[in-house]
C-alpha positions in Angstrom: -83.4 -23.8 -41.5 -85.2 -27.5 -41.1 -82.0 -28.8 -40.4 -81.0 -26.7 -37.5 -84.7 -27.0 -35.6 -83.8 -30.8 -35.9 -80.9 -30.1 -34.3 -82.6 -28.1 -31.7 -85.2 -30.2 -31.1 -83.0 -33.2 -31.0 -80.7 -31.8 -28.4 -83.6 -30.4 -26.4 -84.9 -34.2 -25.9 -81.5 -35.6 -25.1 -81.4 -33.7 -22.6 -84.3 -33.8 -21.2 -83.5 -37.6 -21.8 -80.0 -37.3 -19.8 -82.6 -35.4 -16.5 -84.3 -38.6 -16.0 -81.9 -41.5 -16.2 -80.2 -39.3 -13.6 -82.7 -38.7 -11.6 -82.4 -34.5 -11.8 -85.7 -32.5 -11.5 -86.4 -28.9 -12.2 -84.9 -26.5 -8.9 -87.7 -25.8 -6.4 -89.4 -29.1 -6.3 -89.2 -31.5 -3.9 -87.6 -34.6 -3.9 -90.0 -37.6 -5.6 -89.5 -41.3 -4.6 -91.5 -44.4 -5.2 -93.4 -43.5 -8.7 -93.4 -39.7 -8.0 -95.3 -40.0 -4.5 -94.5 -37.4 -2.2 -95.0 -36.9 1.8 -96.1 -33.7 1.0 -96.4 -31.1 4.3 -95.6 -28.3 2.8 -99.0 -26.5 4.0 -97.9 -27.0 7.3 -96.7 -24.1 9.7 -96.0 -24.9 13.3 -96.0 -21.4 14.1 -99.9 -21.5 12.8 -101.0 -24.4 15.1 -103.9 -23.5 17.1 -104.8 -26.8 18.2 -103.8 -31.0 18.5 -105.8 -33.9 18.4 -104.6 -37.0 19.3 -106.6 -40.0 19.1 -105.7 -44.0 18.5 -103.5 -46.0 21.1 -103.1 -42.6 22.9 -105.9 -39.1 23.8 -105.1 -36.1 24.4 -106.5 -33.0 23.1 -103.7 -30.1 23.2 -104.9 -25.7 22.8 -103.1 -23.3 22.4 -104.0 -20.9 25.3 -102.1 -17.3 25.0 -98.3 -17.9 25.2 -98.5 -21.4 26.3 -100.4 -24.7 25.8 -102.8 -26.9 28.0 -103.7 -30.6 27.6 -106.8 -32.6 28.7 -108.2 -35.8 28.2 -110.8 -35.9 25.6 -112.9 -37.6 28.3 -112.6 -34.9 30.6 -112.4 -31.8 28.7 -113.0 -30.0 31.4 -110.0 -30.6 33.2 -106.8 -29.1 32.0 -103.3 -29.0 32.7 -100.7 -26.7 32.0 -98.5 -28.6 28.7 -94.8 -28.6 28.6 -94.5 -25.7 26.0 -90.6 -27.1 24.8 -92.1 -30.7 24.3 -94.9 -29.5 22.1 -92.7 -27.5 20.1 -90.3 -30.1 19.7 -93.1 -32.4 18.6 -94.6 -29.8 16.0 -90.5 -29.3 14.4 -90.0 -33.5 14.3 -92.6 -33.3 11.7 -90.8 -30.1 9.2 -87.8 -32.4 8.5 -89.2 -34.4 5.8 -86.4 -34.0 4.0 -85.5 -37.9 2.4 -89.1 -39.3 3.2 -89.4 -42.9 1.3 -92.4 -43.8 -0.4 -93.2 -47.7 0.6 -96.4 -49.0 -0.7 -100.0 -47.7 -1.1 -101.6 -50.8 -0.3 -104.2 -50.5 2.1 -104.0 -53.8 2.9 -100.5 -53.5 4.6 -101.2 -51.0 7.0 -101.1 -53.0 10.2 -97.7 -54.5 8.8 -96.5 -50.6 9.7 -98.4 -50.0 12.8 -100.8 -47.3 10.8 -104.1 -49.7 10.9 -106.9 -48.6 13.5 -105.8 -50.7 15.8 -102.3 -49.3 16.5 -101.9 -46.2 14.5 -101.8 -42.5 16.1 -104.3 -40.4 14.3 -103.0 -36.9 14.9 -105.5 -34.1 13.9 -103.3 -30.6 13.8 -105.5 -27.7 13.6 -104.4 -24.6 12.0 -105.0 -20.8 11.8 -106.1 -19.8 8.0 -105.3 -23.0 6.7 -106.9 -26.6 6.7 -106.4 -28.9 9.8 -103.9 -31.4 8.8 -104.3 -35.3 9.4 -101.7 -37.6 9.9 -101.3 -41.4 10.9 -97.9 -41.9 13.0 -96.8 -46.0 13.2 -94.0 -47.8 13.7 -90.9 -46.9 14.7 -87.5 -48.7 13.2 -87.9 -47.5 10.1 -84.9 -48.5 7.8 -84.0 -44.9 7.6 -84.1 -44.7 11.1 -87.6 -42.8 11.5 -91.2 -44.1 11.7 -93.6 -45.3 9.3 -95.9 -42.0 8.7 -99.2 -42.1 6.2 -102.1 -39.5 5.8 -105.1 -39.9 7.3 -107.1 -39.7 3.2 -105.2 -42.2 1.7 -102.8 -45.4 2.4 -99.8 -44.0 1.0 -97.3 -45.1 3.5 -93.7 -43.4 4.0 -90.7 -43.6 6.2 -90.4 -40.5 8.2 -86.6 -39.5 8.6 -87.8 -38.4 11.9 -88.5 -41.1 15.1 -91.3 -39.9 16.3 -92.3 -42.2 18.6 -91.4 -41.1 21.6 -92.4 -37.4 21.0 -96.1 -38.0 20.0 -97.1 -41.2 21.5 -97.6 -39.9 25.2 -100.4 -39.5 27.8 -102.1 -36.8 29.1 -99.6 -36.6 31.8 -96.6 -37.4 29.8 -97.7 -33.6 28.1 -98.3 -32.1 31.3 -95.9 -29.3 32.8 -95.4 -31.7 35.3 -93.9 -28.9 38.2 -96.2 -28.7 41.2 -94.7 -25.4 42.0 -93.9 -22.6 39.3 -92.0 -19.3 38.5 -88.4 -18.1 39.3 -86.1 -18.1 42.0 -86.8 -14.7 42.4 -90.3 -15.0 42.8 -90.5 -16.5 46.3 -89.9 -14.4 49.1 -90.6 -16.7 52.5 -90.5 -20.5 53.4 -92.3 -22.2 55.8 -91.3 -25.4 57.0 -94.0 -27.5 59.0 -91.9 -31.2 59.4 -92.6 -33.5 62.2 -93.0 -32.5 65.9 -90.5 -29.9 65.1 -91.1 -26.0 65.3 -91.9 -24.4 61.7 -89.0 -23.0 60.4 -89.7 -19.8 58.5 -86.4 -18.1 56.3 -87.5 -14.5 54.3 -84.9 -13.5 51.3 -84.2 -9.7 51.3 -84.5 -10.4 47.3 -80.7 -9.9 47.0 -78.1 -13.0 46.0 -77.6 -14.8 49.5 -79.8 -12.7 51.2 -81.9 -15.4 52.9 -82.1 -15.3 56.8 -83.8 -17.2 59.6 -86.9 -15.5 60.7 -86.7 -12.9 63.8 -86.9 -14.6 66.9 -85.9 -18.4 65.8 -84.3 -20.1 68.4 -81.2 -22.1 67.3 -78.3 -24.2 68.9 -75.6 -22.7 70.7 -72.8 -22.1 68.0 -75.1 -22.5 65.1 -74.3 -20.9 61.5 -77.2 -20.1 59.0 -76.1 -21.1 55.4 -78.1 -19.1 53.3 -76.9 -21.1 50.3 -78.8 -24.3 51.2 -82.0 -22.8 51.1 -81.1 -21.2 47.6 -80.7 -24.5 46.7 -83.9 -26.0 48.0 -85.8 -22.5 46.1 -84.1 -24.6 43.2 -85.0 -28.0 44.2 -88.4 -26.9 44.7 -89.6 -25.5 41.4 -88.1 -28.7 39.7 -90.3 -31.0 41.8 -92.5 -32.7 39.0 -95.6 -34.9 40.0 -94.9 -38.4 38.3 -98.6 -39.6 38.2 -101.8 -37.7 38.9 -103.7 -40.5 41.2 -106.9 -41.9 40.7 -109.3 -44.8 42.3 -107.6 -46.9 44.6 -104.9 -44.9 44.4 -106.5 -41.4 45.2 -107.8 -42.9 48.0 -105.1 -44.0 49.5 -102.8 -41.0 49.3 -105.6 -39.0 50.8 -105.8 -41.4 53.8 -102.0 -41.1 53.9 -101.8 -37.2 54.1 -105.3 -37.0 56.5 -102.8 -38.8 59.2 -99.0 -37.4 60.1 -97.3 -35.2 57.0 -95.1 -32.2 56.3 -95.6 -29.1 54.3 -94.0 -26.6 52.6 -95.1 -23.3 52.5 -94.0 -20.5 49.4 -94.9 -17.6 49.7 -94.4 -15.1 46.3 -93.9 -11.8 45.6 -97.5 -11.2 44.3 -98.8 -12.0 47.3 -100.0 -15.9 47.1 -98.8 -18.7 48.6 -98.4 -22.4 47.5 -98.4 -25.1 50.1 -97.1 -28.8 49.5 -98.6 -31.1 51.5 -96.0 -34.4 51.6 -96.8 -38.0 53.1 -94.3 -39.6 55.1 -91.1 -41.6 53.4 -91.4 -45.3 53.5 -88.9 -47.4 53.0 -90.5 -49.9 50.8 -91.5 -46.8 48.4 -89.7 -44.8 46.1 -92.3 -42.3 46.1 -94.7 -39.9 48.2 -98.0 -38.6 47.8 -98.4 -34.7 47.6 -101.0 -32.5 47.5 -101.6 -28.8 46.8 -103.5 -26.8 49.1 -106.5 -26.2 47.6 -106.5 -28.7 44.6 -108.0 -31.9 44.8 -105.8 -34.1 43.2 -103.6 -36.3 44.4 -100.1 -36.6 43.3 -96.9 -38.6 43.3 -93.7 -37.4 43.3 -90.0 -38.8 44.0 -88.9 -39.5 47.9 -85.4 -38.0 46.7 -87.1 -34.7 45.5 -89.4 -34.3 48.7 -86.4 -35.2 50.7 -84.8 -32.4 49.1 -87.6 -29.7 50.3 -88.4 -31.6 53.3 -86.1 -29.6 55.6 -85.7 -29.4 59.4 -83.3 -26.0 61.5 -80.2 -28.5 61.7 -80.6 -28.9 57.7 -79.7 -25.5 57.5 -76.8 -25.6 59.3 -73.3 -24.0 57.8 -71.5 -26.7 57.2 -68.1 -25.1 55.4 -64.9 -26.2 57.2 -62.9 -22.8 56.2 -63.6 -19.3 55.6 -60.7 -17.2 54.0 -60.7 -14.5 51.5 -58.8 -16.0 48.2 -57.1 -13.0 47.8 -55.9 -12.5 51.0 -54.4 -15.9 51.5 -50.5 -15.6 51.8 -49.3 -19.2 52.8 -50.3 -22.7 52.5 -49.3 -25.5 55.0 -50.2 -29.3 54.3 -49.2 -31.8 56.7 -50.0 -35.2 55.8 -47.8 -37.1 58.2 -44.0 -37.3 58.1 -44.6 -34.8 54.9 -44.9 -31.4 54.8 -45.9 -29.4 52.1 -45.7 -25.6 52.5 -46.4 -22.8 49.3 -46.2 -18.7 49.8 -47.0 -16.1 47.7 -43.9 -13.6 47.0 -43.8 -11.0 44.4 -43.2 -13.1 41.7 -46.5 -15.2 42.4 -46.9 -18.7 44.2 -43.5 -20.4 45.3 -42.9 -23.8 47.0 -40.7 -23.6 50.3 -40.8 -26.7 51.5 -39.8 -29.2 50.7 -36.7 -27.3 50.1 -35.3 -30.1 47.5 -38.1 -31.8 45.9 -37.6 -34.8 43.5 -35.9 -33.8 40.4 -38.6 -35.2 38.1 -40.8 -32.5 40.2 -42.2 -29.6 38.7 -43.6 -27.0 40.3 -47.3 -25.7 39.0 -48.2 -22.4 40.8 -51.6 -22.6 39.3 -52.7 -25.3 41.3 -52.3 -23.6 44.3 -55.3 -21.0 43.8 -57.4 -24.1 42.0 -56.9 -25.9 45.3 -57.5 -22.6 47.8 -61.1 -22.6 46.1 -61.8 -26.8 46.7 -60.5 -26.3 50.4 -63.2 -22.5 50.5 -66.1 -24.9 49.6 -65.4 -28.1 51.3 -68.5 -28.8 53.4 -69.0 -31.6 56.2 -71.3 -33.9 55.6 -72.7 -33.7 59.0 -72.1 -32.6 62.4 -71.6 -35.3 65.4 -73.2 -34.8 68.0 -71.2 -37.9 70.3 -68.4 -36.5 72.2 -65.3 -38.3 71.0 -62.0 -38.0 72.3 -59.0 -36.5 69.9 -56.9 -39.2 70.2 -59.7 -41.9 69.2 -60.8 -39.2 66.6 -57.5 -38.8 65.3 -57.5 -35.2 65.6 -54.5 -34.8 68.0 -52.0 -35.2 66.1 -54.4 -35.1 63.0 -53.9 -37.7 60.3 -53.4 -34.7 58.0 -54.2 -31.0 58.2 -53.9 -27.8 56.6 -53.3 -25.0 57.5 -54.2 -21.2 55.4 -52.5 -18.2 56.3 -53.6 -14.8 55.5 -51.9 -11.3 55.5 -52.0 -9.3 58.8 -51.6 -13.4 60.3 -55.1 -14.5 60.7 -54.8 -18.5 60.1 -57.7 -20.7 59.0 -56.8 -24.5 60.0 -58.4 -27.9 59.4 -57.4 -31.2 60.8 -58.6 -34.4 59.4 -58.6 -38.0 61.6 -59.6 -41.6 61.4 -62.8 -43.1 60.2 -65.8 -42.2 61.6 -67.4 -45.7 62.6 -71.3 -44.9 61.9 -71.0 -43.9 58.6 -74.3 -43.8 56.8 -74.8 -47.2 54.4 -72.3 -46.4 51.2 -70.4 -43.5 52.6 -66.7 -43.5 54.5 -66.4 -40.5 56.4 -63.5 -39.2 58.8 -63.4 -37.0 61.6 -62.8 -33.4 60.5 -62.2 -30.3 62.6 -62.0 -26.6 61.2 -60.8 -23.3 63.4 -64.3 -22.2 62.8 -65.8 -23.4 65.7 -65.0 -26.1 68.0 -67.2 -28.8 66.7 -66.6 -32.0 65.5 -68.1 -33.0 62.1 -67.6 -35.5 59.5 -66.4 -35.0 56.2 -66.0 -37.3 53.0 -62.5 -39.6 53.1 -61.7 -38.0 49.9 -60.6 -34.7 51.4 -58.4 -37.0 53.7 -57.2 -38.5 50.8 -56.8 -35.4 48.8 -54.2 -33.2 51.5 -52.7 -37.1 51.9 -51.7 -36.7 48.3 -48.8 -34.0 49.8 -46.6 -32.3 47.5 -48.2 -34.5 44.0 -50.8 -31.4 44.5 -48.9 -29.0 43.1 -47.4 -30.6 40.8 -47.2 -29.9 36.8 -47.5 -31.9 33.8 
């Protein structure tokens, strides 16, 4: 009986010998390193977190406020912005994967070595509902693990975050801003009100359907002019992404409010609930990258992008239609391209898309009928890049004969053509545009060289691999 609770006992120590030379521990418990000591978060719940306080080489205090968060400056408590909801929850999660944390070295002495001294450590105070706020000091990134040197606030214990962190935590108070000047959903703006220049305002109303956007009764508009309804869906797009980069102050304040007290623009929304936002956007300059904006009826000044106030900063003629075709996909029976000795011509018959000419294409040629219907949607959204408004004659243009052309055919013989010509000689800086003509109208416009160069490409169009 002794001899077998030897045994026992025996075999219970080798084994429990065998668990630490290989490093096992008993299920449930989380991975130890350096001596046993543990980045231990485990009483932290991101779904609990009520409040953050961020103090060090960056302040901002961060509530939860309902559904959604608001940030201030600890200085200014009184003035708060709306956060960026995705970026604080994305900041909260960075901190769950501890998963493979390192234990470094508990001497206190070493701190500034990681960044998590006073000097350059990010004290982050989390508050929590039910449970104890939790303190954390976030330092260095570079990390040989790839993460950032993380310690609690009690102690000098310093670990290596899996995680970098850096970039999600160490912000300003505008870095955590919801940084859109104007907010809700497409749907949620019913008018526009365009005040630029010495121009007439141009109102458009949506009917709240898709494309149902329309001039306002009684505008007065070119002769020949088409409404494109689709541009100012676009701009309803453009304009709830415009984000302020900088909220001013001082010098800078002051100078954006000079700026907008002489010759600016607005734009007017006006929602569904009844309200109305109005931008109010300095004038471009050409040494700037940016414009001032303000909000009626805040005080701030802000600073936006000159590429995304150009983009709501809209005039009649930036309205216009510009599409070069309109045919109905389905309807479309025959395709002519003429690109010049060359003549490329496709029909539909029973059997689907056929080529007719040329009748005896290479033999290394193989037909690809799917092409044809991939190509009938390019030539339905091809848009001019502007309309000319100097006569030109269609020789000089190039338009008669055209330096290539197309021509789409439709049952019961409606026929949708577009000719292309030379280069158009005041092409904007960057750009090479040709003359372009469509059977829309009988303007002349300017279009990309690329859709010159795409019909030039003949019968290679339709070919397969």
């Amino acid at each position: 009986m002794k001899k077998a609770l030897v045994i026992v006992v025996g075999a219970a120590v080798l084994l429990l010998v065998f668990m630490f030379v290989a490093g096992e521990q008993p299920p449930g418990q989380p991975e130890a390193s350096g001596g046993g000591r543990q980045l231990d978060l485990s009483g932290f719940d991101p779904a609990r977190v009520s409040g953050l306080e961020l103090s060090g080489v960056r302040r901002a205090t961060l509530q939860r406020d309902g559904s959604g968060w608001t940030v201030a400056d600890p200085g200014s408590p009184e003035s708060r912005f709306l956060a960026d909801e995705a970026m604080v929850k994305g900041a909260l999660e960075s901190l769950t994967r501890v998963a493979g944390a390192k234990f470094v070295t508990g001497e206190a002495g070493r701190l500034n070595e990681f960044w998590l001294d006073d000097a350059r450590g990010l004290k982050v105070r989390i508050l929590q509902e039910g449970r104890p706020p939790l303190e954390l000091v976030l330092g260095k990134d570079g990390a040989p693990n790839g993460g950032t040197y993380v310690r609690k606030a009690a102690n000098a214990d310093v670990f290596e975050h899996p995680t970098l962190l850096g970039w999600l935590w160490r912000r300003r108070v505008m870095d955590w801003r919801d940084a859109r000047l104007v907010r809700g959903a497409p749907g949620d703006i019913t008018q526009l009100v365009f005040r630029v220049g010495d121009e007439a305002p141009v109102t458009v109303t949506s009917n709240g359907a898709p494309g149902g956007w329309r001039l306002a009764e009684g505008t007065q508009v070119p002769e020949g002019f088409r409404f494109s309804a689709h541009v100012v869906e676009q701009v309803v797009r453009d304009l709830l992404e415009v984000e302020a980069q900088d909220v001013l102050a001082g010098e800078a304040a002051t100078e954006a409010k000079a700026a907008l007290a002489q010759a600016h623009d607005t734009v007017e929304a006006r929602l569904k609930n009844g309200k109305s936002v109005v931008l109010r956007l300095s004038r471009a300059s050409e040494s700037k990258d940016t414009v001032f904006v303000q909000l009626e009826g805040d005080a701030r000044m802000y600073e936006v992008s000159a590429v995304a106030a150009s983009q709501v900063r809209k005039r009649l003629v930036d309205f216009r239609d510009l599409l070069l075709l309109r045919f109905a996909l389905e309807q479309v029976s025959q395709v002519r391209i003429q690109a010049g000795d060359t003549t490329v011509v496709v029909a539909k018959e029973a059997q689907g898309w056929v080529l007719i000419e040329p009748q005896s294409p290479p033999e290394s040629f193989r037909f690809d009928a799917s092409q044809v219907e991939a190509h009938l949607i390019w030539l339905q959204r091809l848009e001019a890049s502007r309309l000319l408004d100097a006569a030109v004659q269609d020789v000089q243009a190039g338009l008669s004969p055209p330096v290539a052309s197309v021509e789409v055919s439709e049952e019961g013989g409606a026929v949708q053509t577009l000719r292309l010509g030379n280069a158009v000689p005041d092409a904007p800086a960057g750009y090479q545009e040709v003359y372009a003509r469509g059977s829309r109208d009988g303007f002349t416009y300017a279009v990309e060289d690329r859709a010159r160069a795409w019909l030039s490409r003949g019968l290679a169009l339709f070919s397969g691999p």
